[in-house]
Every structure is written in structure tokens, then in C-alpha cells.
N, C-alpha and C positions, 0 to 999 in steps of 0.2 A: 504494500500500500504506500502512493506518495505522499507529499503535502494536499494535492488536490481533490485526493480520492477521498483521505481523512476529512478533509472542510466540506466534503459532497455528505460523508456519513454524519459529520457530527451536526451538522446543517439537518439533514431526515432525522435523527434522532432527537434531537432540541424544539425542533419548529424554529429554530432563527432561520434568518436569511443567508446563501452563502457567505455573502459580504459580512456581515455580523461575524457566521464561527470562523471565517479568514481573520478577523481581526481578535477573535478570543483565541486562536489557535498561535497567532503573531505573538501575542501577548503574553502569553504562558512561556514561547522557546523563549523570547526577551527577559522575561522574569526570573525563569530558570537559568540563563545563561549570566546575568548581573550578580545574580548570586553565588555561583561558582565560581567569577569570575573574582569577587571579594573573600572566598573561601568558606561560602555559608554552605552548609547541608540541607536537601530538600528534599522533606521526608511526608509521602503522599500515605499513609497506612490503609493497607491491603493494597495498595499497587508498588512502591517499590522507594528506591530512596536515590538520589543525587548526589553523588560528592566529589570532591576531587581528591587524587593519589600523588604523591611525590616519589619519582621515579629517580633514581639515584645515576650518578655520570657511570658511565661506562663503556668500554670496548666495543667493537664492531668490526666484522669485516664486508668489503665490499664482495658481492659474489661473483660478480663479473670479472673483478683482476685478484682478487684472493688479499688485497692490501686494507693492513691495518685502520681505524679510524677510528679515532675516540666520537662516542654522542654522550652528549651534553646533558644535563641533570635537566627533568622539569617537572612540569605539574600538567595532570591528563584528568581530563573530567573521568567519571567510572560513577554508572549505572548499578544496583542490588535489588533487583525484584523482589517482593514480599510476599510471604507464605500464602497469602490469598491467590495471586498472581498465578504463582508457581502451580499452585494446586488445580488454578481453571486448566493451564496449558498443559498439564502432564493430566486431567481428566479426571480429578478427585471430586466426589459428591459430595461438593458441601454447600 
């Protein structure tokens, strides 16, 4: 599913207008992404949680010429679905 497929569903599921859950859908990645971006956690309970990981510097090689390369230390957003989540997709009756 893309962006536009999700603003068509959640559009039929709400009764907004496409225009409407385009802008509730804009709003949530903006929201979600400002906050990580400040190093907050976003924690949706029974869907899942947002946060970011610090990835430590390290080694690398290129695969193409086999030559050494250090990568650099950073911070990567990282996604943890919640036992509700997890349960719909793996098909538990709850």
C-alpha cells in the first residue's frame, strides 16, 4: 500500500474527504518525524512504538573493490510493533 492508496482507505473508513485524510495523514508523518527528530518516543499502545537507535562508528567494506571504509556513528529512526499488532498479523483471536 502507498501514500495514496492509505489517504483513499482512510478517506472510506472516516467519511473525510480525500483532501482532509491527505492532510491528517501529512500531519501524523510530520508529527512523528519532529519528534524523532528531537529524540522523543512515540508510543501508539496496541499499534506499536517510534524511536530512535544510536548506531555506533564502524568498519565496512566496499563489495565491489573489497576496500576498507570506516561508517560513521549515527542515529536511525526504529519502529516496535505492539503485542496487539503483532497478534492481528500473525492471526491470534483476540
Amino acid at each position: 500500500m502507498n501514500k495514496t492508496e492509505l489517504i483513499e482507505a482512510i478517506a472510506k473508513e472516516t467519511g473525510l474527504t480525500k483532501k482532509d485524510a491527505g492532510k491528517a495523514v501529512d500531519a501524523f508523518v510530520d508529527t512523528v518525524s519532529k519528534a524523532l527528530k528531537k529524540k522523543d518516543k512515540v508510543q501508539l499502545v496496541g499499534f506499536g512504538t517510534f524511536e530512535t537507535v544510536k548506531r555506533a562508528a564502524r568498519t565496512g567494506k566496499n563489495p565491489q573493490t573489497g576496500a576498507t571504509l570506516k561508517i560513521p556513528a549515527s542515529t536511525a529512526p526504529k519502529f516496535k510493533p505492539g503485542k496487539a499488532l503483532k497478534d492481528l498479523v500473525n492471526g491470534s483471536k483476540k
